[in-house]
C-alpha positions as CSV (number, residue, x, y, z in Angstrom):
1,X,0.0,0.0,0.0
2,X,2.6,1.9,1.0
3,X,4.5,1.8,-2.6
4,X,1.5,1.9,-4.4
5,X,0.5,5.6,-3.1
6,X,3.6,6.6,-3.0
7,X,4.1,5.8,-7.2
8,X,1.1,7.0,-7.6
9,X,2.1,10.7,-6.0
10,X,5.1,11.0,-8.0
11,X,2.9,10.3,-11.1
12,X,0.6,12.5,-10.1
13,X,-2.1,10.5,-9.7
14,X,-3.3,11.8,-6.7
15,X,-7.1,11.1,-6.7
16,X,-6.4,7.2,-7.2
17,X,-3.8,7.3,-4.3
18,X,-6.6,9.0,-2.4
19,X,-9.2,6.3,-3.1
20,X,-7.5,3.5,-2.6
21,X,-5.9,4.6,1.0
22,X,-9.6,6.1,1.7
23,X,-10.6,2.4,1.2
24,X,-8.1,0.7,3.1
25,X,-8.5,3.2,6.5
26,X,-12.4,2.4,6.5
27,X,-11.3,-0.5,8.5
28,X,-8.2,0.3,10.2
29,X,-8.8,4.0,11.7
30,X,-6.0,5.8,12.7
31,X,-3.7,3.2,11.2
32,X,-0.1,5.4,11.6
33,X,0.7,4.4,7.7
34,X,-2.5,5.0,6.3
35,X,-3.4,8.1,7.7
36,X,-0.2,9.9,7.4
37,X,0.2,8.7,3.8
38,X,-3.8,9.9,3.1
39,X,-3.3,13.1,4.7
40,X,0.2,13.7,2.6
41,X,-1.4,12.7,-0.5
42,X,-4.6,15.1,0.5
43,X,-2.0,17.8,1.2
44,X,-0.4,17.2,-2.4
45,X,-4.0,17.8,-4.0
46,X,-5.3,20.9,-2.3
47,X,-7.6,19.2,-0.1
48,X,-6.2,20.9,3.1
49,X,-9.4,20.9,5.3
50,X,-9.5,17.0,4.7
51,X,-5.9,16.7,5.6
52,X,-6.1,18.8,8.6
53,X,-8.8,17.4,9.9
54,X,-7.6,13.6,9.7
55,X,-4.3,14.8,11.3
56,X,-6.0,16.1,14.1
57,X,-8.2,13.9,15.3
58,X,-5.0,11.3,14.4
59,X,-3.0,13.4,17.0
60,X,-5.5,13.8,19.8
61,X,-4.9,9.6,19.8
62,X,-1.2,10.0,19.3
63,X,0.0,13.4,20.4
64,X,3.7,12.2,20.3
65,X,3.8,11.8,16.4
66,X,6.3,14.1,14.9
67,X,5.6,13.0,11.3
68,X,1.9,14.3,11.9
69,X,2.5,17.3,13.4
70,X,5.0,18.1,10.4
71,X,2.5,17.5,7.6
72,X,-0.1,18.8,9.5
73,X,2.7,22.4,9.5
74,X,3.1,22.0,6.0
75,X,-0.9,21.6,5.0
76,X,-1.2,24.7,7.1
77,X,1.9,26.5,5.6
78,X,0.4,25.5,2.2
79,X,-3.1,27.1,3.1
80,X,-1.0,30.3,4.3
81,X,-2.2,29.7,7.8
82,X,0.5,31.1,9.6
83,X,-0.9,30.9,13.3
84,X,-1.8,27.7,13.3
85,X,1.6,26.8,11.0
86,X,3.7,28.4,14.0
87,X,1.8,26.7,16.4
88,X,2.3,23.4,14.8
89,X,6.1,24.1,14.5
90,X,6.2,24.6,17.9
91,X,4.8,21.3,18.9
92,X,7.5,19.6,16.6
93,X,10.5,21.2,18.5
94,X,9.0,20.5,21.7
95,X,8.7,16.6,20.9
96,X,12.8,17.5,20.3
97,X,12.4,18.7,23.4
98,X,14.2,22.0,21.4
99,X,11.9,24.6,23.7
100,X,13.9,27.7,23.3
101,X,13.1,27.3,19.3
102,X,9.6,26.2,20.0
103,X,8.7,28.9,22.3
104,X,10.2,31.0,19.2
105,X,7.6,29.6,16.9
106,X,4.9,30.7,19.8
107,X,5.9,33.7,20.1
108,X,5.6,34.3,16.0
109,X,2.1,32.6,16.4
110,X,1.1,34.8,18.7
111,X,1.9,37.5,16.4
112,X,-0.4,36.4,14.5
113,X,-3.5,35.8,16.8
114,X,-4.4,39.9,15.6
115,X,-7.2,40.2,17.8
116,X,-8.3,36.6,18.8
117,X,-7.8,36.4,22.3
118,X,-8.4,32.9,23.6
119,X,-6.0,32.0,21.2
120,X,-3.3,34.4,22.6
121,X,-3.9,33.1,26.3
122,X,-3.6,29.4,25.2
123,X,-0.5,30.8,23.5
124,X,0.9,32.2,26.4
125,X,-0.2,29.0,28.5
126,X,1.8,27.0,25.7
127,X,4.7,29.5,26.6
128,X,5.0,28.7,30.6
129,X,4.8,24.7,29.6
130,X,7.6,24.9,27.8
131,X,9.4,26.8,29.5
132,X,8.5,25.0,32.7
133,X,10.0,21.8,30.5
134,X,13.2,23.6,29.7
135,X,13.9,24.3,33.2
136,X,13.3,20.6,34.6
137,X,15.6,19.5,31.0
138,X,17.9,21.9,32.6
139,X,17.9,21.0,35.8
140,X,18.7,17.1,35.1
């Protein structure tokens, strides 16, 4: 399945890649191959909102998956969603455990919160975690 999608991509035969992995993940949900490879191959086509849909409700069951959270950056990066693209980035450093460059990323999301406020405190909440991670990392 794997190499079948990922011939099919480089010919550019997106929709069939999509169909047949759309198949397949009717009866193994939130299989880690399938759904990262669908939500690439979604990504590849233009169908962001599918893609970033999948991916998150794929990481609210695996939250640790750096692969997800990166296509899930690009798909927003590729819809010119920089909040949520910053956001994203962040949660890939932090799985690094990199929190100085992930609180970076926050801070350039937050930037981009314009007047959206919820968003700006779960920013700043974001902020403390990590830096309350950096200073136990730190203190090992």
């Amino acid at each position: 399945m794997d190499t079948y999608t990922d011939i099919a991509i480089e010919m550019n035969q997106h929709q069939k890649a999509i169909d047949k992995l759309s198949a397949q993940i009717v009866y193994t949900p939130f299989n880690r191959v399938l759904t990262l490879n669908l939500a690439n191959v979604l990504i590849k086509s233009g169908n962001i909102e599918r893609a970033t849909s999948l991916l998150k409700d794929y990481l609210l069951i695996n939250p640790d998956n750096m692969l997800a959270y990166e296509l899930l950056s690009d798909a927003y990066r590729s819809s010119e969603q920089k909040l949520e693209m910053h956001q994203t980035k962040a949660e890939v450093y932090a799985l690094l455990a990199a929190y100085p460059r992930a609180i970076d990323e926050l801070h350039t999301a937050y930037n981009y919160a314009n007047d959206r406020k919820i968003e700006k405190q779960r920013i700043r909440a974001r902020i403390e975690q990590f830096r309350t991670a950096q200073e136990r990392l730190q203190s090992l």
